[in-house]
C-alpha positions, 0 to 999 in steps of 0.5 A: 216244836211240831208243826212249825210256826204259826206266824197268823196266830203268833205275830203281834201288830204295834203301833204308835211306838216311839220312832227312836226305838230300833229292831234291838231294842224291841227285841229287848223290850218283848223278850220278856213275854216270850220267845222273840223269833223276829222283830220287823220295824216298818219303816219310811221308803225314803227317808228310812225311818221308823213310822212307829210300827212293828210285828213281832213274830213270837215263837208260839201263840200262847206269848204273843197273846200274852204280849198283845194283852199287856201291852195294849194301851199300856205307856211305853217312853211316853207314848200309849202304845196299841197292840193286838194280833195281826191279822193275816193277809196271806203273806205270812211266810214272806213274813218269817222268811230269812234275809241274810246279808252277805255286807257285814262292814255296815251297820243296818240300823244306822248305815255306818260302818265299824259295827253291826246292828245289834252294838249299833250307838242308836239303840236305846237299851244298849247292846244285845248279844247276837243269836247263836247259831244252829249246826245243821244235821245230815238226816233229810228230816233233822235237818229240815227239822235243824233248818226250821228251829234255825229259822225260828231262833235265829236273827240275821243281821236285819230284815227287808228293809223296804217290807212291802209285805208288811207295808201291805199287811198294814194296809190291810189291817187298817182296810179290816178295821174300817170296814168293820166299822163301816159294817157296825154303822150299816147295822145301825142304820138298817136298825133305825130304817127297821124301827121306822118301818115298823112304827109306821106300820101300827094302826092309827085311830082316826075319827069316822067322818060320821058325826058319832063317837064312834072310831075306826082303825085306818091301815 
């Protein structure tokens, strides 16, 4: 694929997601709309459990917008879930980037040992099977093209699980949404001051002070 990932254009931002679905079972759910690259449940910093939110990093736009649509609004295990294109706050190759985990005896979904995330007991649709892995090519540029393509289509065992990126992306997302609605109610209220203006700038007709039945125009 030229030009590489695009993950401002390609990401999709939801929320309101049942808490019990883990990273697999996302990746099962939005594989239907296109090539899943990642799948980054934000996730509790202390207690470790899923706050509802997620982006999925879609291999090209074209999927993710087609996600964003029919997802939107749309129920999901009883919950109306909201989905939309993420908004870039700049840090979107910290997004993409690969966290390989060298401890492999633990599960990073659940913390237990014996199993690794993707046969993990707590996903609800079941086991997913792990990506293939890319052999890498000798030539400097297949083998930058190899490491790109790896990048894209494989999924190490789990992702940061703090993502401060991510937590700040949602904070910068809903940052976005309510100046936006600051910056409508502004205009309204800049609209009524217009109107206001204008209606006090019209002529009235006042009685001359005259005893006549004359009238005249006041500024």
């Amino acid at each position: 694929m030229s030009g590489g990932l695009a993950p401002s254009k390609s990401t999709v931002y939801v929320s309101n997601l049942p808490f019990s679905l883990t990273n697999n079972d996302l990746h099962k759910i939005f594989t239907k709309y296109g090539k899943v690259v990642k799948v980054t449940i934000v996730k509790d910093k202390e207690t470790r459990r899923s706050k509802g939110v997620a982006f999925v990093l879609f291999l090209d736009k074209e999927s993710a917008h087609n996600c964003a649509r029919a997802l939107n609004n749309k129920e999901l295990f009883g919950r109306t879930v909201k989905a939309s294109i993420a908004i870039d706050n700049g840090r979107a190759t910290e997004f993409i980037r690969r966290r390989n985990y060298t401890d492999k005896t633990r599960c990073y979904e659940c913390g237990e040992p014996g199993h690794l995330s993707y046969a993990c007991p707590k996903n609800m649709l079941g086991e997913r099977e792990p990506p293939k892995k890319k052999v890498k090519k000798k030539k400097k540029k297949q083998l930058e093209d190899n490491e790109q393509i790896e990048e894209e289509e494989s999924e190490e065992e789990g992702e940061d699980p703090a993502m401060d990126s991510l937590s700040q992306a949602i904070a910068f997302q809903q940052a976005r949404i309510e100046e936006e609605e600051q910056r409508r109610k502004q205009m309204a209220r800049d609209e009524n001051l217009v109107s206001t203006s204008e209606d006090s700038k019209k002529p009235r007709i006042k009685k001359s002070a005259y005893f006549s039945d004359e009238e005249e125009l006041s500024d």
